[in-house]
Every structure is written in C-alpha cells, then in structure tokens.
C-alpha positions in Angstrom: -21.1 -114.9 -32.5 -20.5 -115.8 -28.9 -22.3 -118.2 -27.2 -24.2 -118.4 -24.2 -21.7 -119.9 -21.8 -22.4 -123.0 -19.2 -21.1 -121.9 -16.8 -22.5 -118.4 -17.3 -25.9 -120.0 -17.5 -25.1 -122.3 -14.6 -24.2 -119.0 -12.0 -27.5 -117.5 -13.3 -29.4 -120.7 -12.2 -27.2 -120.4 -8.7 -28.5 -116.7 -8.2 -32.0 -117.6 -8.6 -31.7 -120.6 -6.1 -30.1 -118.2 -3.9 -33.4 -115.9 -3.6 -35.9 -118.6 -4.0 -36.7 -118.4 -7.5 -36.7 -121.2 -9.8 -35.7 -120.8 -13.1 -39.4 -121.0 -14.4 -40.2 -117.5 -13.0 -37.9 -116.7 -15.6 -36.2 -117.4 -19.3 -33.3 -116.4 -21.1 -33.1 -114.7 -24.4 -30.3 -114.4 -26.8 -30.6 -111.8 -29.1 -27.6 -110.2 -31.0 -25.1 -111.9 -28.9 -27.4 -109.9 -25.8 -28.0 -112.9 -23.3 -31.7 -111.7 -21.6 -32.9 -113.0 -18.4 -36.8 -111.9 -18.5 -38.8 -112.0 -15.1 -41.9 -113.4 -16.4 -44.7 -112.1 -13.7 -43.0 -108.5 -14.2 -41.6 -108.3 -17.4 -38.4 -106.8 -16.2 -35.4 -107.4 -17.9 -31.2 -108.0 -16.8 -29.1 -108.5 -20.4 -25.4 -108.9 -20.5 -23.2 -108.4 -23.5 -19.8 -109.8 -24.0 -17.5 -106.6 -25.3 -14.3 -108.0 -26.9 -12.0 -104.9 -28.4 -11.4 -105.9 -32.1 -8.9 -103.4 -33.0 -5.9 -104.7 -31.0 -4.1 -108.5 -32.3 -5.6 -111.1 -30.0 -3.3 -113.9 -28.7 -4.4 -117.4 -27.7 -4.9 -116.7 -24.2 -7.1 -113.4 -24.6 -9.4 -115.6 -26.9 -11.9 -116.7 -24.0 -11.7 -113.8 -22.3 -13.7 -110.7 -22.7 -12.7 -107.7 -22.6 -15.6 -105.7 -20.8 -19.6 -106.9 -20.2 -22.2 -104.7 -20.7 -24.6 -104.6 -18.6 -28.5 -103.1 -18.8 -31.0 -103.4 -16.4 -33.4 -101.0 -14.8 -33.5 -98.4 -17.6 -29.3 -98.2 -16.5 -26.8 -99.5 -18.6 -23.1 -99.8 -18.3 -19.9 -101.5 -18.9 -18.4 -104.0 -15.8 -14.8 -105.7 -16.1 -15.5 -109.2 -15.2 -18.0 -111.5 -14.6 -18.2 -111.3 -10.9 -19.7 -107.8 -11.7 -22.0 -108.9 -13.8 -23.4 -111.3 -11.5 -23.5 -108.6 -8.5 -25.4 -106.6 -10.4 -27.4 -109.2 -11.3 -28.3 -110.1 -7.3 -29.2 -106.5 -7.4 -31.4 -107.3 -9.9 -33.1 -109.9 -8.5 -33.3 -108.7 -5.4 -36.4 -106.4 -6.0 -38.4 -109.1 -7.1 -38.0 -111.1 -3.3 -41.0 -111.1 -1.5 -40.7 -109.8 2.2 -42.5 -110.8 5.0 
C-alpha cells in the first residue's frame, strides 16, 4: 500500500498558499492508495495515484520511485511521468476556484 508522502503532502499545502487558500478550504482523502484533495465549498475533486509497473524485477533504486501518476480531475483523467506534472495540473486545478476581482 503506498503511503501518502510528506513531502507530497507538504507541495500540496505549498500550492494552496500560493493561491490564497488554506488548507481548511480543503482535505485529503486516501482511498485505495487514491490520495483525494476535496474543495469543500464546491465539492470538486483532484486525486493522484501512484502507478508502479509490477511485471518487470524492481532494483533498489526504482523502489521509491514511481513509475507513472495518475491523475483525475475535472471529469479528465490521465497518466503524467513525474511529480512536477502532477502538481501543474494540480495549479490548474486550483486555479478555477481563485476569486477574481
């Protein structure tokens, strides 16, 4: 089962800070290894899945590593290579819920 990493959990708090959320307007989920970030005025969701390919031998080093995320926000889902993806798609994310002025 993997965990929900620190320093996954840590650039989540980062992106909220970044567009003026705090972490109340929202709250993670883990479900089926799914880490869920629900926007709790809109109910929205952005979930993340660790992908590790378990038919290939895995040496030491690979054993941190994924091997793809998927992704799945608005109604879209899809696979990203590395983590920096995943946190670019989640700015997208986030950004529909700043408030303009």
């Amino acid at each position: 089962m993997v965990k929900f990493l620190e320093a996954h959990r840590t650039d989540l708090l980062n992106a909220f800070k970044t567009f003026g959320f705090t972490k109340s307007d929202f709250h993670f989920i883990k479900r089926k290894g799914r880490v869920i970030t629900h926007h709790r005025a809109t109910k929205a969701e952005f979930s993340y899945f660790l992908k590790k390919n378990r038919r290939q031998p895995v040496s030491v080093e690979q054993l941190d590593e994924p091997e793809k995320f998927e992704i799945k926000f608005n109604s879209k889902k899809e696979e990203v290579d590395t983590w920096v993806d995943v946190l670019r798609n989640f700015d997208r994310w986030l950004r529909q819920f700043e408030v303009r002025d």
